[in-house]
N, C-alpha and C positions, 0 to 999 in steps of 0.2 A: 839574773843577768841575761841580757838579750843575747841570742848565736846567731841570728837572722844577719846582722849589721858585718860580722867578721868570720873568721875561718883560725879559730884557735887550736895549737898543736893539743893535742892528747893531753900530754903533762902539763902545759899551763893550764886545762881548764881543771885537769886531777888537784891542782895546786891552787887555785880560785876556790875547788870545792872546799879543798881541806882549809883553807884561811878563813873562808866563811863561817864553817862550821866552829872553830875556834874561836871566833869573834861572837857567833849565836851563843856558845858553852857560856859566856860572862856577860855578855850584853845584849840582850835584842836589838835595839839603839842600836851599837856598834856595828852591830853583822848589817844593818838597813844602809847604815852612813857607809860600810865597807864598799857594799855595792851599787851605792849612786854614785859613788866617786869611781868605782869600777867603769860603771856604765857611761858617764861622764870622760873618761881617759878613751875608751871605745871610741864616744862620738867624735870625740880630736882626731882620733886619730885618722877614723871613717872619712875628715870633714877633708881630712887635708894631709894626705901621708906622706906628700912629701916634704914637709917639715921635720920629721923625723927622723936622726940616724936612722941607714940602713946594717941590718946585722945581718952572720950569717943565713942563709939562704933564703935572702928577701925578706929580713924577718926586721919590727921594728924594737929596736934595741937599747936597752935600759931605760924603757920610758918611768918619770916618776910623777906621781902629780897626789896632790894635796897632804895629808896625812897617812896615807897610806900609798907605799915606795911597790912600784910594779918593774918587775924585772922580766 
């Protein structure tokens, strides 16, 4: 997943890792589609944030996109 593009708190990227690594444990496939659609939900967001609810502390809140739900 690129860090370059965003500025993710601590816990979501501890929680990115650990979803990925879960997705790796059963499917390579999965963990790859996990994080282009990771990556993919980023560029949205990068592109145009303020489309986005904002959440607590400027934060964007409950985004979901494609088959995998990002909170």
């Amino acid at each position: 997943m690129r860090s370059d593009a965003v500025d993710l708190h601590d816990e979501a990227s501890a929680e990115y890792d650990a979803a990925f690594d879960w997705y790796l444990e059963r499917s390579p496939d999965a963990a790859l589609n996990f994080d282009a659609e990771v990556e993919h939900a980023l560029t949205q967001i990068v592109q145009a944030p303020q489309r986005w609810a904002v959440g607590p502390h400027l934060t964007i809140a409950g985004f979901c996109s494609g088959n995998f739900p990002l909170l």
